[in-house]
C-alpha positions as CSV (number, residue, x, y, z in Angstrom):
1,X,-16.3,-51.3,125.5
2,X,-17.9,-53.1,122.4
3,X,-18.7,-56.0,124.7
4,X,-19.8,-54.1,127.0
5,X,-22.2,-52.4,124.1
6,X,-23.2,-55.2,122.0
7,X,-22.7,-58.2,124.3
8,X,-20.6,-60.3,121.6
9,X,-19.6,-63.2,123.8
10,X,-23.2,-63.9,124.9
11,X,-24.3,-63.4,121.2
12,X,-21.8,-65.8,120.3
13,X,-20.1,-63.4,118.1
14,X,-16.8,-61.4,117.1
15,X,-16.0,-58.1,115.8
16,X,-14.5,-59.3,112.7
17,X,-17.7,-61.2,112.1
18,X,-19.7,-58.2,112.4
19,X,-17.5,-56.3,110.6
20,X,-18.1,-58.8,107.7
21,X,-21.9,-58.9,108.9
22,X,-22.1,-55.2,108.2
23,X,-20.2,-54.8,104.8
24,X,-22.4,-57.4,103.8
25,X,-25.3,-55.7,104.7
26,X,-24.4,-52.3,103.4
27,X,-23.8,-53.7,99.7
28,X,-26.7,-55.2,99.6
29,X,-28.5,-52.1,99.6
30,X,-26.3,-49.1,98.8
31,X,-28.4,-48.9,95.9
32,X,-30.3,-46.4,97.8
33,X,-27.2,-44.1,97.7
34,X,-28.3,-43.7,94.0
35,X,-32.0,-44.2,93.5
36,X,-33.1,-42.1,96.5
37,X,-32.0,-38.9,95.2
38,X,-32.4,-39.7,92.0
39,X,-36.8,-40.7,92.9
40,X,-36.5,-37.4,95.1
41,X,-35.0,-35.0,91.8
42,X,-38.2,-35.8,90.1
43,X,-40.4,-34.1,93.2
44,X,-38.2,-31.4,92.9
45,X,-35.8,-31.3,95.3
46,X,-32.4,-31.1,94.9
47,X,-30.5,-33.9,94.2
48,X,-27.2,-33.1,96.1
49,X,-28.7,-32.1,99.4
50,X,-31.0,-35.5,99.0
51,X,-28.0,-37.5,98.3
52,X,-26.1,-36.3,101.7
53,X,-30.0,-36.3,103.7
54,X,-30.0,-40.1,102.5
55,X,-26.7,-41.0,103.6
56,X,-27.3,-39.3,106.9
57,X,-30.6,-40.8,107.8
58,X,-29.6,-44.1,106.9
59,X,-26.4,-43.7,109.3
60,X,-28.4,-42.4,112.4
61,X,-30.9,-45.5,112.0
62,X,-28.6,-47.7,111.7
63,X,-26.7,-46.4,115.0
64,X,-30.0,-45.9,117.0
65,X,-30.9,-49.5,115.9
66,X,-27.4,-50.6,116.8
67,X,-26.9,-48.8,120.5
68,X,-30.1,-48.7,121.5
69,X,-31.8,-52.0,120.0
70,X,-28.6,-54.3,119.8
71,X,-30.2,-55.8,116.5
72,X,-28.4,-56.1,113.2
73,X,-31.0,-54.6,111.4
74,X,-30.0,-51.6,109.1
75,X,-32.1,-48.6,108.1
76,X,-32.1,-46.2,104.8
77,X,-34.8,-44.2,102.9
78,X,-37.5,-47.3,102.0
79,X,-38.3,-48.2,98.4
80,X,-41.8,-48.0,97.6
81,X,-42.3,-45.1,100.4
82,X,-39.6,-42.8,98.0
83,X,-41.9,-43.5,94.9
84,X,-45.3,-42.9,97.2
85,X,-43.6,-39.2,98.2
86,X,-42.4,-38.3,94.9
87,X,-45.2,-39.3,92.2
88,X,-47.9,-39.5,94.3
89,X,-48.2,-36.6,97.6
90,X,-46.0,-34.2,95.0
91,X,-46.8,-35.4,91.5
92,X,-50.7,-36.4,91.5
93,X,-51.6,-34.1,94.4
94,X,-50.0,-31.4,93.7
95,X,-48.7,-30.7,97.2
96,X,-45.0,-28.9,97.6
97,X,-42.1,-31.3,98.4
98,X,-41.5,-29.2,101.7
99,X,-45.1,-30.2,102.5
100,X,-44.7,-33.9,101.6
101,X,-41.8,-34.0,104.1
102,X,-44.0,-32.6,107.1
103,X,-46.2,-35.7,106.5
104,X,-43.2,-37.8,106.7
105,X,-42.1,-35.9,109.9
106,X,-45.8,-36.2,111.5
107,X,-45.9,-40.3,110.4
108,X,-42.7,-40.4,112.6
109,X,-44.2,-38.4,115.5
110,X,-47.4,-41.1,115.5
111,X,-44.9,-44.1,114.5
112,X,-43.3,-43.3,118.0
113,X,-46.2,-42.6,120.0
114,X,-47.9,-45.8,118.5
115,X,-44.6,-47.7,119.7
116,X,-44.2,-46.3,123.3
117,X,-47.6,-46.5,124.1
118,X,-47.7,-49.9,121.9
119,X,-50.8,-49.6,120.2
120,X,-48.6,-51.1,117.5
121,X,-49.6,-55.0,118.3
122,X,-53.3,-54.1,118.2
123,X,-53.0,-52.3,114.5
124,X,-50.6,-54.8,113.3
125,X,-53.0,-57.7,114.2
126,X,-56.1,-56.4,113.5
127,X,-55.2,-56.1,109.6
128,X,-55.4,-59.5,107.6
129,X,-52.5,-61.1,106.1
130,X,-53.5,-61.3,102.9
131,X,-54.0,-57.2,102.6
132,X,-50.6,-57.2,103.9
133,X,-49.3,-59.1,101.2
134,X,-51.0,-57.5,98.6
135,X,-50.2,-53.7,99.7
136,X,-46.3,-55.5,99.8
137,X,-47.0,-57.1,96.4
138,X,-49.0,-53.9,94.9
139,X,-46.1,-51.6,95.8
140,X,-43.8,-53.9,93.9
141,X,-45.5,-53.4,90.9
142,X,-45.5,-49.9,91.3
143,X,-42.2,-49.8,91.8
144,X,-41.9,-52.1,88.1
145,X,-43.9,-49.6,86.0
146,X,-41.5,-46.5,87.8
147,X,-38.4,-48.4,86.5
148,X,-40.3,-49.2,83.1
149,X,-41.3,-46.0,82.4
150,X,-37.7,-44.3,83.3
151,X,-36.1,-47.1,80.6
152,X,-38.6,-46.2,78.0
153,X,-39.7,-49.5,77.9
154,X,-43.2,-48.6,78.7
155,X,-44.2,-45.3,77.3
156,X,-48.1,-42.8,77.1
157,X,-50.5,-44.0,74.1
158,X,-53.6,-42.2,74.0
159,X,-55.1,-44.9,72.4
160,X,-54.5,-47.4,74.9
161,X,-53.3,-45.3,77.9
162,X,-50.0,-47.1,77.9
163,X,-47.9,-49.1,75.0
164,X,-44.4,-50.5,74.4
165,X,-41.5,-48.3,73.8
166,X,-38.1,-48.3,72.0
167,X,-36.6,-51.3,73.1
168,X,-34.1,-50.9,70.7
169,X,-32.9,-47.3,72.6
170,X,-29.6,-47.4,74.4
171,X,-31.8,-46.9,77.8
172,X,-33.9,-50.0,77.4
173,X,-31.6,-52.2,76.4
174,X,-29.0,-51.0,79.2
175,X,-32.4,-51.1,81.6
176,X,-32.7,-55.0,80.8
177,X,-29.1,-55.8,80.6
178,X,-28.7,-53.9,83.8
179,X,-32.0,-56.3,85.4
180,X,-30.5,-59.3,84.1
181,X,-26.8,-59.0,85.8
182,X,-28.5,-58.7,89.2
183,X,-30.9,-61.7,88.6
184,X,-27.7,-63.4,87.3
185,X,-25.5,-62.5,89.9
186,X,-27.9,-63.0,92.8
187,X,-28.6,-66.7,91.5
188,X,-24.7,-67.5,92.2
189,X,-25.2,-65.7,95.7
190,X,-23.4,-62.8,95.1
191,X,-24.3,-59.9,97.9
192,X,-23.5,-57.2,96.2
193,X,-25.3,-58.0,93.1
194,X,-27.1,-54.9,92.9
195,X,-24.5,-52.5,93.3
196,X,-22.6,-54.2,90.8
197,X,-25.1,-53.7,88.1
198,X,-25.7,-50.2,89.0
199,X,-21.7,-49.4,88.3
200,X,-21.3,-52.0,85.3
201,X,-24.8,-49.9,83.7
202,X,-23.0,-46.9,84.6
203,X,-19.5,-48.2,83.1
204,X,-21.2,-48.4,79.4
205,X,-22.8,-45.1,79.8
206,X,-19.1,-43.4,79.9
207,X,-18.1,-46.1,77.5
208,X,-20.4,-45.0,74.8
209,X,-20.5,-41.3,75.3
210,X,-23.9,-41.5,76.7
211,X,-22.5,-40.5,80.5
212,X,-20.2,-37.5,81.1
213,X,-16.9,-38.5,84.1
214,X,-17.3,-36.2,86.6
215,X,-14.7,-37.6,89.3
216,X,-15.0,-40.4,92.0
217,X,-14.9,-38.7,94.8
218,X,-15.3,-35.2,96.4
219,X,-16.4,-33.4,99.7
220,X,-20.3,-33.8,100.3
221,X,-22.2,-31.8,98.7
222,X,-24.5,-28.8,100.8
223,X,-27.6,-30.6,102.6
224,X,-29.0,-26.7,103.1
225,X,-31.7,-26.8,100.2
226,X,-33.1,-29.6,101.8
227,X,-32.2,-29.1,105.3
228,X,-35.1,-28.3,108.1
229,X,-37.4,-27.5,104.9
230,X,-40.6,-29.3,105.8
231,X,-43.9,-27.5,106.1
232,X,-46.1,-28.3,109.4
233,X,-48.4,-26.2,109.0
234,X,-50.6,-27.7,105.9
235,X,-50.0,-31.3,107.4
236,X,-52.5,-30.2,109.6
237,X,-55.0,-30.2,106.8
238,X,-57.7,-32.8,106.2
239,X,-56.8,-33.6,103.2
240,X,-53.3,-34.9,104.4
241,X,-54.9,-37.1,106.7
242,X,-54.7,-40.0,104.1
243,X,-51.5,-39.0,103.4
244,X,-49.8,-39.6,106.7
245,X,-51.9,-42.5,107.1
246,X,-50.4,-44.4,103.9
247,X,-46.9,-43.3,105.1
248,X,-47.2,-44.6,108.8
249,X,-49.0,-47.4,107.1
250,X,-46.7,-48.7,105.2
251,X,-43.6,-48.1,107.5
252,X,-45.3,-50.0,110.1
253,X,-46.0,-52.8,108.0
254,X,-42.8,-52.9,106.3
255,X,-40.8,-52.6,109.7
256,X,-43.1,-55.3,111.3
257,X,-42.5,-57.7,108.8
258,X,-38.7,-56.9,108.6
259,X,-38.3,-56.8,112.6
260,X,-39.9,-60.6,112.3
261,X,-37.9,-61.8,109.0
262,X,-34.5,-60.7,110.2
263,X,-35.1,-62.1,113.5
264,X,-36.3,-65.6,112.6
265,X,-32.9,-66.0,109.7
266,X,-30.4,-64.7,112.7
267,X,-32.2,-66.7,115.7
268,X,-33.3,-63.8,117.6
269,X,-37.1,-64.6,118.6
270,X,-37.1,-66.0,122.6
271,X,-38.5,-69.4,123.3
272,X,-42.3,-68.1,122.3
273,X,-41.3,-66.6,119.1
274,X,-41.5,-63.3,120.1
275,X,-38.9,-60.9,119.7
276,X,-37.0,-59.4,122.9
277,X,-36.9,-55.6,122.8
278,X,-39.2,-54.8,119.7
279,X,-40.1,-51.4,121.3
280,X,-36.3,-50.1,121.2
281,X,-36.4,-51.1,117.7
282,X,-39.4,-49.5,116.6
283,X,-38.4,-46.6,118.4
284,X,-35.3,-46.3,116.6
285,X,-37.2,-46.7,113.3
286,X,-39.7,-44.0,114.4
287,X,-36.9,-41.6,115.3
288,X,-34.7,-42.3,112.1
289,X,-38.2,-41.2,110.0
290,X,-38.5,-38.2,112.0
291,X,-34.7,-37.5,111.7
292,X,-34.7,-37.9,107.6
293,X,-37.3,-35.6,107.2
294,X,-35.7,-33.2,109.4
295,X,-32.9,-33.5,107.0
296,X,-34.8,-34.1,103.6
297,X,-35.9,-37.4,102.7
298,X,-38.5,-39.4,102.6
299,X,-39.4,-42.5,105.7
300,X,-36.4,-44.0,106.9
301,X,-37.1,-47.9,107.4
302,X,-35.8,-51.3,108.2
303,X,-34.1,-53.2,105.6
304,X,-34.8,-56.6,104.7
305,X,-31.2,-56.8,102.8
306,X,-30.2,-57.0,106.4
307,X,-31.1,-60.7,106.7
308,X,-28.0,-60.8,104.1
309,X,-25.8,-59.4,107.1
310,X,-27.5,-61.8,109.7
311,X,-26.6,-64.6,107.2
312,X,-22.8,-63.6,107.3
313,X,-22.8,-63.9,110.6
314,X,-24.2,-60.5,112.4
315,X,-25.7,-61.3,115.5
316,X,-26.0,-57.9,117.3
317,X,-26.0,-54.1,116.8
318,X,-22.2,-53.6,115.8
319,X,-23.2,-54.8,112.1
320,X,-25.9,-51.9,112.2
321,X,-23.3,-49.6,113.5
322,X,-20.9,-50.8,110.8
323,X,-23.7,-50.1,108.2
324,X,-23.9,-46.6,109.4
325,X,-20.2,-45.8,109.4
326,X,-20.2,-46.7,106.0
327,X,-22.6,-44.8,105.2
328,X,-20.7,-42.0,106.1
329,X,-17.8,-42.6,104.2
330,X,-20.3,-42.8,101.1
331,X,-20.7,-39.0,101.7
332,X,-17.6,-38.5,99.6
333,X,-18.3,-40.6,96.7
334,X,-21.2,-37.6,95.6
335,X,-20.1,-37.4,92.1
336,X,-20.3,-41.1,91.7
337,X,-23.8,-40.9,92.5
338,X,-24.3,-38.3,90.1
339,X,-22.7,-40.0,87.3
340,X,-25.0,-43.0,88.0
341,X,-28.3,-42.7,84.8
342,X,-31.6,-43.2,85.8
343,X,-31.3,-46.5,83.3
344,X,-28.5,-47.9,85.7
345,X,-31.3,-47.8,88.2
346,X,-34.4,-49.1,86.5
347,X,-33.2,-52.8,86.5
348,X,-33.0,-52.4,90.3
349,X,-37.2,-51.0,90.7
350,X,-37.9,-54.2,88.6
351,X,-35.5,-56.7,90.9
352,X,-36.9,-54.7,94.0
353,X,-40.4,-55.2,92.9
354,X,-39.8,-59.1,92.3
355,X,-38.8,-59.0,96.3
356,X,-42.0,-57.5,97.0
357,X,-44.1,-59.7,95.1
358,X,-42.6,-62.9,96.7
359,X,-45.3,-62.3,99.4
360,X,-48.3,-63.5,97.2
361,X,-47.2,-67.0,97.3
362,X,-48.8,-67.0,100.9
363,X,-52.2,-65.6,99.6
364,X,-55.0,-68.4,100.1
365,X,-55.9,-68.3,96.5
366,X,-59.0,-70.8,96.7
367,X,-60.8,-68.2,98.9
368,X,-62.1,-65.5,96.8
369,X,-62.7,-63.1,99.5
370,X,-58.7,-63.1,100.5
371,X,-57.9,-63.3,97.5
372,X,-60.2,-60.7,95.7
373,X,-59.1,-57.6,97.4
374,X,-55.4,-58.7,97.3
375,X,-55.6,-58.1,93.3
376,X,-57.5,-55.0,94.2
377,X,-54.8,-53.4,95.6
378,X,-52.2,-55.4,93.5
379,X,-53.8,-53.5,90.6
380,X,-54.9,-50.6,91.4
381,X,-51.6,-49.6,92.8
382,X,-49.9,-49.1,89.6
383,X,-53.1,-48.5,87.1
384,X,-53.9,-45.1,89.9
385,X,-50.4,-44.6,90.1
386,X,-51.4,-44.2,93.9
387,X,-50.2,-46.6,96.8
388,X,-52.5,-44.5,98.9
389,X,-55.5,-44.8,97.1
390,X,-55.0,-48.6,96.7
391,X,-54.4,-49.0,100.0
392,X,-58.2,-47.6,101.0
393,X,-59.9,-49.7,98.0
394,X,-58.0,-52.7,98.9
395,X,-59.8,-52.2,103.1
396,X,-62.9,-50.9,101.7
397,X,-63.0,-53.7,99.2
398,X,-62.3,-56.3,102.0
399,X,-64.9,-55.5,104.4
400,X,-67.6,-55.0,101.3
401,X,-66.6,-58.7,99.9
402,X,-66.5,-60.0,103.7
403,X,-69.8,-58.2,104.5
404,X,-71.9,-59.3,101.1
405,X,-70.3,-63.5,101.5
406,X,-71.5,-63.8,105.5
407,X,-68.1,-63.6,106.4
408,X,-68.8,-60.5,108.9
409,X,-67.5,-62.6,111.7
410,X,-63.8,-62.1,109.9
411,X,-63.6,-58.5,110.7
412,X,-62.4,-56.6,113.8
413,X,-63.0,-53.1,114.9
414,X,-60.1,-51.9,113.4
415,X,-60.3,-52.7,109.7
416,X,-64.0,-51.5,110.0
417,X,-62.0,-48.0,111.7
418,X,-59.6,-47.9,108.6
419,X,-62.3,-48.6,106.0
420,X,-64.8,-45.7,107.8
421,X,-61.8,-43.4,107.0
422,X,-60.9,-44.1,103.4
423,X,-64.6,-43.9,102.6
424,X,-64.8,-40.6,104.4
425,X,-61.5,-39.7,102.2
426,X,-62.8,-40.7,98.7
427,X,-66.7,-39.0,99.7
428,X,-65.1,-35.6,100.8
429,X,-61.9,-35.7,99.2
């Protein structure tokens, strides 16, 4: 039956070695297991229900991905996308978390029609590289000032808007120490580096009183207070146009770039470098979003931790099914995750963000206008505290700075379509 599924002979492959492919995988970025719910907690929502909606959306992309694609790509909640929902569509907006989760639910809906009726190439290429890195690169930083902030590293100064903590408090210093095991642990090739951390952090929280035991594992806690919860009806409002934008956005970047990464590490791109059956797996990425907001949490996306799996060996869609079974069996380690501090998580915003900033290295630096409205976004990203907002300056930045340098020639129609709209955005809010 699994050859019959997965095609392992053709692929050159075994179960064993996707078995290992997949456990692989999954430690690289269980992390999620904890962050997720903890990012979500702060929008308001309840931690328990957010914990099980993670768990389940990552399981049902990574079997869609696995039966339907035959790629050994996993899926989870997406960093970056979390923080977006939490601190900027419910913090700085002031929208409801049940409405944040309809924009997540209607980014999945145009995620999948963009696929099937691939429109997806033409969006993709028409948006330059270097934007691409720099959104990549500007979320990373956001993602750093989160973790920051939640150590007490970086704290409010209303002399200087922000200014250096306690770094002598037990969170800061567990924050670094917890940041510098995964850097450690990652340069001697460790795969589970991160998960690591987050339970040796942990660790000296019960150790030193800070941390109360609750138990290792239990039955899943209720999903109902998150469950079927999101509001359609005030996605359909203007004002959430951006909104849905910067989550389909993003996703589609993110996937894209994954989808390419992953494939080029495990040998999957045909003779012309393209990659056989990219509409099944951006289908199953569409549905997983569509699923997790449906359940209650933010877009469900490709992992780049998967190239990890692909590097052990994963060569087909059993390691994404094996990611998603033990994703399941996470279900029962709940008060674990509820043990876990926010400290024990900061290190891993800051590693993330390093990942994400990796990107700039490809930037043509000695042309100002790629360059310019890559630190645009880069910048404004955390200084907003807005990914969407970034986003817009970073296009309308890029078409100003192409436009005013004679460069009008390096525009297409559809950066000059996005721009129009974020304009129209910041004019009538």
């Amino acid at each position: 039956m699994l050859e019959k599924l997965f095609k392992l002979k053709q692929h050159q492959t075994s179960l064993k070695q996707e078995a290992i492919a997949g456990l692989t995988t999954f430690l690289t970025m269980a992390y999620i297991i904890f962050v997720n719910p903890m990012m979500l907690a702060d929008a308001g929502m309840d931690h328990g229900a957010v914990f099980v909606a993670t768990c389940l959306a990552a399981a049902i992309g990574c079997f869609v991905m696995g039966f339907l694609a035959n790629y050994p790509i996993a899926l989870a909640p997406g960093m970056g996308l979390n923080a977006f929902f939490t601190y900027t569509v419910v913090g700085e907006m002031g929208y409801s978390w049940e409405t944040a989760l309809g924009a997540v639910f209607m980014s999945g809906v145009c995620f999948l029609v963009l696929s099937l009726a691939k429109i997806r190439e033409w969006i993709v290429n028409s948006i330059p590289m270097s934007l691409r890195f720099g959104i990549a690169a500007g979320i990373g930083l956001f993602l750093a000032l989160i973790g920051l902030k939640s150590a007490g590293i970086v704290v409010a100064s209303p002399a200087t808007l922000v200014t250096m903590g306690d770094i002598t408090s037990f969170p800061a210093l567990m924050s670094c120490l917890g940041f510098f095991l995964i850097i450690a642990m990652v340069h001697r090739g460790l795969k589970a580096a991160v998960i690591f951390s987050v339970m040796a952090i942990t660790i000296f929280g019960l150790l030193f009183g800070d941390v109360s035991y609750q138990g290792l594992v239990a039955m899943p806690p209720s999903i109902m207070p998150t469950l079927m919860k999101m509001d359609l009806s005030s996605v359909l409002e203007l004002s959430m146009l951006s909104v849905i934008f910067a989550f389909l956005f993003v996703d589609l970047f993110d996937t894209s770039g994954t989808l390419v990464a992953v494939a080029q590490r495990g040998g999957l791109l045909d003779e012309k470098g393209r990659l056989p059956r990219v509409k099944r797996a951006l289908t199953a990425d569409s549905l997983a979003t569509i699923a997790g907001a449906a359940l209650g949490t933010s877009t469900t996306t490709s992992y780049i931790e998967s190239t990890a799996g692909v590097s052990a060996g994963g060569r087909t869609g059993l390691t994404a099914v094996v990611v998603g079974l033990l994703f399941l069996a996470a279900l029962f380690i709940s008060p674990l995750a509820g043990m876990v501090p926010v400290y024990a998580t900061a290190g891993v915003l800051f590693y993330v963000a390093i990942l994400m900033m990796s990107g700039l290295v490809h930037v043509d630096w000695d042309d100002l206008t790629e360059a310019a409205p890559v630190v645009v976004v880069c910048l404004l990203m955390p200084l907003t505290f807005s990914i969407a907002n970034a986003i817009g300056f970073g296009f309308i930045s890029y078409v100003a700075i192409k436009s005013m340098t004679g460069k009008f020639s390096d525009l297409n129609w559809g950066i000059l379509f996005v721009a129009a709209l974020f304009v129209a955005k910041f004019i009538y809010g």
